[in-house]
Legacy VTK file of the C-alpha trace (Angstrom):
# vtk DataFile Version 3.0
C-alpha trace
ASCII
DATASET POLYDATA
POINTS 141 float
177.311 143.838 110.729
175.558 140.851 111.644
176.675 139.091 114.913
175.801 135.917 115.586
174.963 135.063 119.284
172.998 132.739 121.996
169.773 134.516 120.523
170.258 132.981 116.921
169.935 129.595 118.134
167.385 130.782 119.915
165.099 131.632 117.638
166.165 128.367 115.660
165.136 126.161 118.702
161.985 128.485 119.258
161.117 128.097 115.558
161.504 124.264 115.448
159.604 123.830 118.835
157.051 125.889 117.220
157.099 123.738 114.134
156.777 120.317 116.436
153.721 122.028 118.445
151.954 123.537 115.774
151.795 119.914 113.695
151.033 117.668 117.030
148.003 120.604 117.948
146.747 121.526 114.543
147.739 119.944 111.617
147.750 116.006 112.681
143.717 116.566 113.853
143.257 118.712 110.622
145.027 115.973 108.096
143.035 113.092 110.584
139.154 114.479 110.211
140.409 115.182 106.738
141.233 110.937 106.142
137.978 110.740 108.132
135.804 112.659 106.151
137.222 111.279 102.806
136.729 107.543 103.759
133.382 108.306 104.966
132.194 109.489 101.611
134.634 106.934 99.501
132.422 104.407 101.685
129.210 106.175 100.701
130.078 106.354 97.218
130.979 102.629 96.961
127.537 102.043 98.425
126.235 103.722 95.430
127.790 102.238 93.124
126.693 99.086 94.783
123.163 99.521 94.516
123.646 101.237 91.124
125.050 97.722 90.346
122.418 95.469 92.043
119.923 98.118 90.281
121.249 97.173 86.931
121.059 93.292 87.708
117.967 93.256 88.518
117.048 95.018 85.247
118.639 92.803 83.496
117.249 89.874 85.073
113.802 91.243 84.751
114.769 91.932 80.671
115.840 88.412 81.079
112.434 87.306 82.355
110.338 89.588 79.758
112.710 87.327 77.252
111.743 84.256 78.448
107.799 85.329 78.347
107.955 86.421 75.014
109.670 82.994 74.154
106.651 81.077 75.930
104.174 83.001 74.913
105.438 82.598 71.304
105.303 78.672 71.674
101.941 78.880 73.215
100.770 80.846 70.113
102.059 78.268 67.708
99.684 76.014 69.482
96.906 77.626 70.041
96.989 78.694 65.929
96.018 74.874 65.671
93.576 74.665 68.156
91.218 78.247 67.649
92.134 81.652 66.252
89.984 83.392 69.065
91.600 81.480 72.007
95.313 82.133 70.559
94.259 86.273 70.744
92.715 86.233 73.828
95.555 84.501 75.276
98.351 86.604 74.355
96.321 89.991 75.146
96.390 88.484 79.080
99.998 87.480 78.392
101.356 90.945 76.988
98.765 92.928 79.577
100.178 90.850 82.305
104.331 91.851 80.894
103.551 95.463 80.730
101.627 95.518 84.329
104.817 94.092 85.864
107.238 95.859 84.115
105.420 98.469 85.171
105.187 97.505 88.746
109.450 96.552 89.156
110.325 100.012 87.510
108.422 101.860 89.670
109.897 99.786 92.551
113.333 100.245 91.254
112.997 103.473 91.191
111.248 104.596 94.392
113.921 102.555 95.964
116.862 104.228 94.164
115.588 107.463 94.951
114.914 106.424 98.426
118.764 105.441 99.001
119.829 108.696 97.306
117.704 110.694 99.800
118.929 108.523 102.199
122.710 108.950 101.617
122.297 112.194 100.547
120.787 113.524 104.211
123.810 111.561 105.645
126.280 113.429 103.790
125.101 116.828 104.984
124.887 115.752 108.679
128.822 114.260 107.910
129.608 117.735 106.107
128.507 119.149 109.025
130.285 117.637 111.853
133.393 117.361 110.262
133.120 121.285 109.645
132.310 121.831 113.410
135.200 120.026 114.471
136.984 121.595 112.068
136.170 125.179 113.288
135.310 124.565 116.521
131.911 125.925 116.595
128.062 125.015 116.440
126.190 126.258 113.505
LINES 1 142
141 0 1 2 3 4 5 6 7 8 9 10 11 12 13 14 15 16 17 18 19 20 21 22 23 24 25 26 27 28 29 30 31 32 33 34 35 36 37 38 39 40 41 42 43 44 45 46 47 48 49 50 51 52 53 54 55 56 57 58 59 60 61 62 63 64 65 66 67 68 69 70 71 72 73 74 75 76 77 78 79 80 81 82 83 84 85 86 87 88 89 90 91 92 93 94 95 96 97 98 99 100 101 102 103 104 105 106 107 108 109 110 111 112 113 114 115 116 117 118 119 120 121 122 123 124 125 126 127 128 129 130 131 132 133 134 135 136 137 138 139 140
């Protein structure tokens, strides 16, 4: 049979102080590098998306400005039909050679500089991986 004495309550008091220590020593730091860590990369992640978004605008404002080119370049044909065949086809092989070169040119830019931030945040993620897994075990890799 089953008596129960001083030592039940005990335990009970031992177990809930044990409880109460284990959460103020371990599991608050834990659950706190934890929020660290995930704000950290919801921050770089937002910062992606950012320049994913800025990347997008300025392709669209550089389709915009191809656009507007074509449009001018169009009018300026209609005049120069009037004036001399040979002027109008020299003039819109400088045109179109000019489009292409700086299309060219802003891709190449866009992407040297996208790549350049992912690099960037990329590095930055695995020296933040790696911190927040030394605190979390407590050693030095």
């Amino acid at each position: 049979m089953i008596k129960v004495d001083v030592s039940v309550f005990m335990q009970i008091a031992n177990f809930l102080f044990l409880i109460w220590a284990l959460n103020i020593v371990l599991y608050k730091p834990i659950r706190k590098v934890l929020l660290e860590r995930k704000e950290k990369v919801e921050g770089l992640e937002q910062g992606i998306e950012n320049l994913n978004i800025n990347a997008q605008e300025k392709e669209d404002a550089f389709t915009s400005g191809i656009k507007d080119a074509r449009s001018k370049g169009q009018i300026e044909k209609e005049l120069l039909l009037s004036a001399a065949q040979n002027e109008e086809k020299q003039l819109l092989e400088k045109i179109n050679k000019k489009a292409q070169d700086d299309l060219a040119q802003m891709r190449d830019k866009i992407a040297t500089e996208a790549e350049n931030v992912r690099i960037s945040l990329q590095n930055e993620v695995d020296v933040f991986a790696n911190a927040i897994g030394q605190k979390i075990l407590g050693r030095v890799f």
